[in-house]
Steps between C-alpha positions, in 0.01 A plus 500: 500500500671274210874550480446512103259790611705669724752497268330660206366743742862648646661453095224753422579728820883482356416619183291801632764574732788474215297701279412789784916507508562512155257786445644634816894519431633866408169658524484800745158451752256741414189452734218503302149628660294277692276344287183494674141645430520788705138540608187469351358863468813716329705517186798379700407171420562554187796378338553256792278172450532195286148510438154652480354229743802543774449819807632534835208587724554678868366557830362852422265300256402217717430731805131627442386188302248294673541131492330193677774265519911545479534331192293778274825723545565319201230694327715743415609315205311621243275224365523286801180383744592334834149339615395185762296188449572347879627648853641758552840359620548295129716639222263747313383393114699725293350608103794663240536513142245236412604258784305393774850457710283312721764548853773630299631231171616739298579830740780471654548736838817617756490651797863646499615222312348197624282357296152445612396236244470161618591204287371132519252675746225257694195733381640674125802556292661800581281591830573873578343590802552876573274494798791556736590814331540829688357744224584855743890350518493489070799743340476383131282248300725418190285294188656365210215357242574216302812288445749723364724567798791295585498486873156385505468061491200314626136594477622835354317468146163732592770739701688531828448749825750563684419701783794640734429637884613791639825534675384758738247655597384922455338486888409209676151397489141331637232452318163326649230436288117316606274430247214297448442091500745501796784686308785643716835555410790629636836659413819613637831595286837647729829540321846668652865532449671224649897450498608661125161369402100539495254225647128475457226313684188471403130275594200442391211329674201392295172357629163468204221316523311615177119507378510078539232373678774297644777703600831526333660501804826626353789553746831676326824601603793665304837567629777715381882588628700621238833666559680704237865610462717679249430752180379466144873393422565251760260391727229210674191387664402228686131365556285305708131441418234303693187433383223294633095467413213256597158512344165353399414507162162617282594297143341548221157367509231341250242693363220228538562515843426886523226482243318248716524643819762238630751752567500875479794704305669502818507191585653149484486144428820341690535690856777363542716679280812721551856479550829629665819605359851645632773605311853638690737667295881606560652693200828721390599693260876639417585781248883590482748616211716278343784633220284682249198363560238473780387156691162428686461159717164355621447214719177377671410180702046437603358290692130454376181309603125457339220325568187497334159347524299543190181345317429563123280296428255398820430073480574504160794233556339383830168481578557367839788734667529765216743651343657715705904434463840653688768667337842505700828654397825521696812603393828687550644679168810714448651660235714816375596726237853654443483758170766752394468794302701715284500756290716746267552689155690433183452753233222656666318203511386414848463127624411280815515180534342307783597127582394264755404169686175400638446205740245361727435132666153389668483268736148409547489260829113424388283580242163315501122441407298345788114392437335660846187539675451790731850535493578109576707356265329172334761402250775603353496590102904536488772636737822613336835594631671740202847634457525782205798690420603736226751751383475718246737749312417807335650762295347837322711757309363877459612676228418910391619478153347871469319803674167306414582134460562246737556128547496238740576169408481234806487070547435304812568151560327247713547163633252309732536199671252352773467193673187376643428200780151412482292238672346346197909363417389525152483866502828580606774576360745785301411775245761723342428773267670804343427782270656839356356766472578776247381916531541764306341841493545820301418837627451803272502849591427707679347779218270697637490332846375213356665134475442207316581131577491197343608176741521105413620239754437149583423400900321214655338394767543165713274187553479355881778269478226246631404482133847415359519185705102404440438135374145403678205708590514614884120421524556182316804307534406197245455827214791625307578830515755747275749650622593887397786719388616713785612827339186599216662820273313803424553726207381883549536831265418840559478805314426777746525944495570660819408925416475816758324706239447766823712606809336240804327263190601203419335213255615173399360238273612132409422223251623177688505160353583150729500142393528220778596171472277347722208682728491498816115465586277481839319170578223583664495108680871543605487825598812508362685571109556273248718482174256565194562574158723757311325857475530854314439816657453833401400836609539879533564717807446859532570731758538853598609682810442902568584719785337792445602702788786384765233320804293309211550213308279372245551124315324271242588172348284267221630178393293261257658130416394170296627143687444222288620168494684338211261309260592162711295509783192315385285656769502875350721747443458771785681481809295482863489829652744670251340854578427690188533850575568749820534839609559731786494867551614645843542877642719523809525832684724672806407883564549749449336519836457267774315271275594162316343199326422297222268355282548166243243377241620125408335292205519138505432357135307168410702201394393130373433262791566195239683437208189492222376889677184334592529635871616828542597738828315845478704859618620656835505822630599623819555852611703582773510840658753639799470824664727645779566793746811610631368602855902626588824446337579178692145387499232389160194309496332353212178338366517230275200342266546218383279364189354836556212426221425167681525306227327115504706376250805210531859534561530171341295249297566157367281221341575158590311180611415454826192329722378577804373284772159336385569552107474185339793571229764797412350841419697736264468796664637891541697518815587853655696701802264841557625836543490561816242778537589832609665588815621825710835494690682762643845585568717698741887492425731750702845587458762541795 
């Protein structure tokens, strides 16, 4: 990092910290209430968020609701789709607010802090694979739409998850579960006191081959040890989290190639597709008071590995060997967070202020494009060797003025700086960027048990730092090439109403508004995302939540949006797979007797495929359906349906150019990833 950079950076730490005195000095701590959406089904909530589009979602709601893959936990966020367009053992394709996030640009996740979000990554900006995820082990799921909250930085502009384990555990568990295609899975979670603390333990073996005609073939495992000490006041946890994968991949697939008999839905064009990927975590977190205030530390260090083997786009590039390239990441990044808190009262006028520091540094050993053949490397397109670092501070002030009026006024500032070695020398070099980022958001209410918000805040999202040192093509040495900013800003507003108009009932409804400086957008011959043109998004979400009686919950979400470019992009003005509408409705049930289950009805709008609308995606829906038995008190088993309607229709299409082997020329065409049809599995989980 610059010295002028680090510089500015601690001056503006120093003046939050000055300022948190000042406000501080004389003033008698009052601790305010947490403020934190209490739940998504009660009036509790009420009176507690910072906006319509924020919730806190638990384990009681993620229990009984039937999922294919780990990462659709994040379905819980209303107006957010988690599908797949490869293997199953690569970062899920991820569809909020008008975005297709592709793996994760513009959603940033944490799993008890560390973020999951990987920068300058070999395959996407911001990959977020959640495969490694231990969904049974979830306590809380914490979102935060849009860029209006202070501790949130990078890739944070469509909203953040941050999802939090459990520190123990109620009664240790197993859970075994065989399903069709090969599917078997299994589970065990043990937690006890230990010294003046709790640990937990906790694995999960994963083996799918899926409806492929070739096999997946996917191999997972997912550690856990976590060990927790302390109280609410003062206390800690420690973690250590292993996770490992191997797969073969189905990719999306042309529809010529289906249409004449080539290949069926289920099958592919390059067998030799697939990857493996590891990630090892080791992570802390401190709490502790100190004077009239409250401190929280958090410090992680990962070790991380990918490698994929893709092909787009058949022998459109080379007739001979194909097109079938290697993606390789390795890195080690580590990072931190150190905030402090405090609150108190003057005149009857209650006030927190939260103030922080935010670093992290990636040290990515290897991050590189190889042009392969049955998994033989032919060529190399470029090899890089990247260094990025950044810090970040952050400050947001809540104020209740009155009974029914709130504020919270917050700023962040960030400064990037990244250093890349690559083998074309031209290509390397430094980029440095910085940006603040101002908040605010008003809360009125509550009258009536209902709340209304309106939110502004700017945000941004990074560039690989590959493209802030670019001067020639990778493909094409003797071809210029432009280089890019590293940090793009993003400008959202909300104006949302959060109402319980009935005891167990609770609605909200937003009008959200984002402007980006430059779109991040999917290249269907990279495999990969690219810096595009400035864009305008808005939309509405609705949602509503009921529990009728105490063993059944009922929820419902709708959320419409327009993407559109700015008028510069000569191409057209829609953006590529900017899905235009979707919707879910869900019913999850335990008892009142023995019985338990749920059901989820999932729409998948259509969305351009290219800028002029000319190609367009059609719908989605998938029903899944869960319904269990407790045989004993230590002992359930359950039958889950997945796509219970057996749908035919896509997780994912795209329209590109591509040729296959004996076409004379490129053929625009649709390419798609099925829904895999429907399948049975069953599950036993016992308690002890």
């Amino acid at each position: 990092m610059t010295i002028e950079g680090s510089v500015r950076t601690l001056a503006t730490v120093a003046a939050m910290a000055v300022s948190a005195s000042a406000l501080a000095v004389g003033v008698p701590a009052t601790q305010l209430p947490t403020i934190q959406v209490a739940g998504q089904t009660d009036a509790g909530q009420l009176a507690q968020a910072d906006a319509a589009s924020a919730g806190v979602v638990t384990q009681e709601q993620i229990e009984n609701r039937p999922i294919s893959r780990p990462a659709e936990v994040l379905e819980v966020v209303p107006g957010l789709v988690a599908t797949q367009h490869s293997g199953d053992g690569k970062a899920n394709q991820y569809f909020l607010r008008g975005f297709n996030l592709d793996h994760g640009t513009d959603l940033s996740t944490f799993i008890d802090g560390v973020p999951n979000n990987l920068r300058t990554h070999g395959h996407g900006q911001g990959y977020n694979d959640l495969n490694g995820l231990i969904p049974e082990l979830i306590d809380t799921i914490e979102y935060r739409k849009g860029p209006y909250y202070a501790e949130d930085g990078d890739f944070s502009s469509a909203g953040s998850v941050h999802i939090r384990y459990k520190d123990r555990l109620d009664n240790d568990f197993y859970q075994l579960t065989a399903g069709e295609n090969a599917y078997g899975r299994a589970v065990l979670g043990v937690s006890g006191p230990a010294g003046n603390g709790t640990w937990l333990g906790a694995a999960d073996l994963e083996v799918y081959d899926g409806p492929w005609n070739k096999a997946g073939d996917e191999r997972k495992v997912s550690l856990l040890g976590r060990y927790t000490g302390g109280d609410g006041s003062q206390g800690y946890h420690l973690n250590l989290m292993a996770y490992h994968n191997r797969w073969d991949s189905s990719d999306q697939i042309p529809e010529r190639a289906v249409d004449e008999g080539i290949i069926d839905a289920f099958g592919q064009i390059d067998p030799f597709l697939g990857g493996e990927t590891s990630r090892y975590t080791a992570s802390g977190e401190y709490h502790m008071p100190v004077g009239p205030g409250h401190l929280l530390v958090n410090a992680y260090a990962v070790h991380y590995n990918f490698n994929l083997y893709s092909n787009f786009t058949y022998f459109l590039e080379d007739p001979v060997h194909g097109d079938e390239f290697e993606q390789r990441d390795n890195r080690n990044y580590y990072g931190g967070i150190a905030k402090y808190v405090q609150a108190w009262t003057i005149g009857g006028i209650q006030q927190e202020l939260s103030v922080g520091i935010e670093t992290r540094f990636d040290d990515i050993g290897t991050v590189g494009l190889y042009h392969t053949e049955a998994r033989q490397r032919l060529g190399t397109v470029r090899q890089d060797s990247v260094e990025e670092g950044s810090i970040a501070a952050f400050v947001s002030y809540s104020t209740r003025w009155t009974d029914w009026f709130r504020s919270v006024i917050g700023a962040r500032y960030d400064d990037y700086h990244a250093t890349v070695d690559s083998n074309i020398a031209e290509n390397s070099g430094t980029a440095t960027d910085n940006r603040p980022s101002p908040k605010l958001s008003l809360i009125f209410g509550p009258w009536k048990n209902t709340e209304v918000f309106a939110n502004i805040g700017r945000g941004f999202h990074s560039n690989d730092a590959r493209g802030g040192t670019l001067r020639v093509d990778p493909n094409d040495p003797t071809q210029a090439a432009a280089s890019q900013e590293l940090l793009v800003p993003t400008t959202g507003s909300e104006i949302g109403v959060r109402t319980s108009p009935a005891e167990n009932l609770t609605f909200t409804a937003s009008f959200w508004h984002l402007n980006i400086g430059s779109e991040l957008v999917f290249a269907g011959d990279g495999g990969t995302t690219e810096p595009s043109f400035p864009s305008t998004r808005t939309g509405i979400e609705l949602s509503a939540y009921y529990r009728p009686v105490s063993w059944l919950l009922i929820d419902a979400d709708y959320a419409p949006s327009r993407a559109r470019f700015s008028d510069a992009n000569p191409a057209g003005t829609r953006i590529a797979n900017a899905v235009e509408r979707v919707a879910s409705v869900g019913a999850e049930f335990s008892g009142p007797g023995p019985w338990f289950g749920g059901l989820r009805y999932r729409f998948l709008g259509p969305a351009p495929l290219i800028e002029d609308n000319s190609a367009r995606s059609h719908s989605t829906t998938i029903v899944n359906a869960e319904a269990g038995y407790r045989l004993t008190d230590k002992v359930k088993v359950s039958l889950e349906v997945l796509n219970l309607l057996d749908s035919s229709q896509n997780d994912i299409t795209y329209f590109y150019d591509s040729q296959l082997a004996g076409e004379a020329s490129p053929v625009s065409d649709y390419h798609f990833h099925p829904v895999e049809p429907r399948q049975v599995r069953v599950t036993l989980r016992g308690t002890f």
